[in-house]
N, C-alpha and C positions, 0 to 999 in steps of 0.2 A: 504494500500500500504506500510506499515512500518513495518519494522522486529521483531520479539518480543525483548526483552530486555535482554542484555547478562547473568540477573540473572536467566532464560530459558537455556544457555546451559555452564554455568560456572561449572566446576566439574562432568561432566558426568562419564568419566573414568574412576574418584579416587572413586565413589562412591560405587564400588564395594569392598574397600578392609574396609568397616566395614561399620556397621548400622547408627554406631553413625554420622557420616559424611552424611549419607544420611538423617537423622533427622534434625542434620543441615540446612541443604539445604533444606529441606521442610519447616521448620520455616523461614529461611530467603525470599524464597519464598513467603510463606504467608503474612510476613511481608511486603512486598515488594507491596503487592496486594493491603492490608491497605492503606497503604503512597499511595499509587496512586488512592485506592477509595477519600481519604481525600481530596487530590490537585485537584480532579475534584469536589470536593464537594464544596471545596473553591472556585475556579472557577466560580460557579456558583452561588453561594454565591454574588461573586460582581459583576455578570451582575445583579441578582437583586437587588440590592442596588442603583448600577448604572441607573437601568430602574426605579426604584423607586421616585429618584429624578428626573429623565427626565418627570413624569407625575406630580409629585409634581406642577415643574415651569409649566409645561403645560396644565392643573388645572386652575392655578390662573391666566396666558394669556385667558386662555376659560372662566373664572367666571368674570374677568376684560371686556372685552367685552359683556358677558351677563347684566351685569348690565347697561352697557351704549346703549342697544338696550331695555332695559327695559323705558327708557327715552321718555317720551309723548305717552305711552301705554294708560293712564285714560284718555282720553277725555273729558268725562262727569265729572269732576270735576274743583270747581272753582279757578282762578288765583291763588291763594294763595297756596291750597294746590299742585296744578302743581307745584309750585317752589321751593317749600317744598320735594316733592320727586323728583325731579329735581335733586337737590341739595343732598340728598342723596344716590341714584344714581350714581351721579359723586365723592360724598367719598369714594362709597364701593368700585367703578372703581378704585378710584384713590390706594385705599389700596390696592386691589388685582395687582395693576401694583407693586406696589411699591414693595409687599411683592416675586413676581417675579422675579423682578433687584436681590432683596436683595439675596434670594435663591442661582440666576443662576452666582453670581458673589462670595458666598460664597460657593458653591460648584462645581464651576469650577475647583478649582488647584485638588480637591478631585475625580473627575470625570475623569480627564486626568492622574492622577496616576490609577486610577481603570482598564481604555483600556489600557495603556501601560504595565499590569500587567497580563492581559489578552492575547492580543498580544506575550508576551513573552509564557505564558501558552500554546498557540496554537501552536507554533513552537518549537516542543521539541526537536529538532537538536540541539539545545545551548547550552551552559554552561550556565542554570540559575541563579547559582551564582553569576557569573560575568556580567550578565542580571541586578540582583536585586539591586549590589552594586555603577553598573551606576544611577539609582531612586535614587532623594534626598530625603530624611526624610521629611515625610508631617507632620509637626502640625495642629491638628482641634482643636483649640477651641471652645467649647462650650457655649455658654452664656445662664445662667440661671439669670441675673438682671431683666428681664422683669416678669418672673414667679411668681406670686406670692405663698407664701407657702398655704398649704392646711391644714385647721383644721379639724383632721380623727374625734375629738369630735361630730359632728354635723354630723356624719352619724349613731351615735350609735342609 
């Protein structure tokens, strides 16, 4: 339902009084096709990223619950070791929640930058300029403290 883009009929008339103007205009053209393959490519780029992390946190709600349904599955084994995987059980639960929270609260501000950038992409009536320059600047940091390094030695 939307009109092609005025880079379609910018210079029709003048393009008759040389080549070179018509070369022009075919380059800019093309270029023009580029930058809009890209912006869709982007586009799509951060719904998957976006849906990426949505299964991430929804993963470990599904593995947080699996494990705590896993709880009094062994019948035929004695008190001890019941409360032994009992107890295990409700760690790996307890981690899979945690690591959850952790996830869906660290990439939340990142998540709602991603649809509002989206949002602007789909409605291309706008000045996205002035679209982009409303968006604050997100910082992600990273945390690698928990990683430990990897010695490549020991795979020679």
């Amino acid at each position: 339902n939307t009109s092609p883009s005025w880079i379609w009929f910018f210079g029709r008339e003048e393009a008759e009084a040389g080549d070179q103007i018509h070369q022009i205009e075919a380059s800019l053209r093309v270029e023009w096709c580029k930058a809009r393959a890209r912006a869709q490519r982007s586009r799509e780029e951060l719904q998957l990223l976006n849906e990426e992390m949505r299964r991430a946190i929804s993963f470990c709600d599904w593995r947080s619950k699996w494990w705590k349904e896993q709880i009094g599955r062994r019948e035929s084994v004695s008190s001890w070791l019941a409360e032994g995987l009992m107890a295990y059980a409700n760690e790996q639960a307890d981690m899979e929640s945690e690591r959850s929270a952790l996830w869906a609260a660290t990439w939340h501000p990142l998540r709602q930058h991603v649809d509002a950038i989206v949002k602007m992409l789909d409605h291309p009536g706008g000045d996205l300029d002035s679209m982009l320059v409303k968006l604050k600047t997100l910082t992600v940091e990273v945390g690698l403290e928990d990683v430990e390094p990897c010695d490549f030695d020991k795979f020679d």
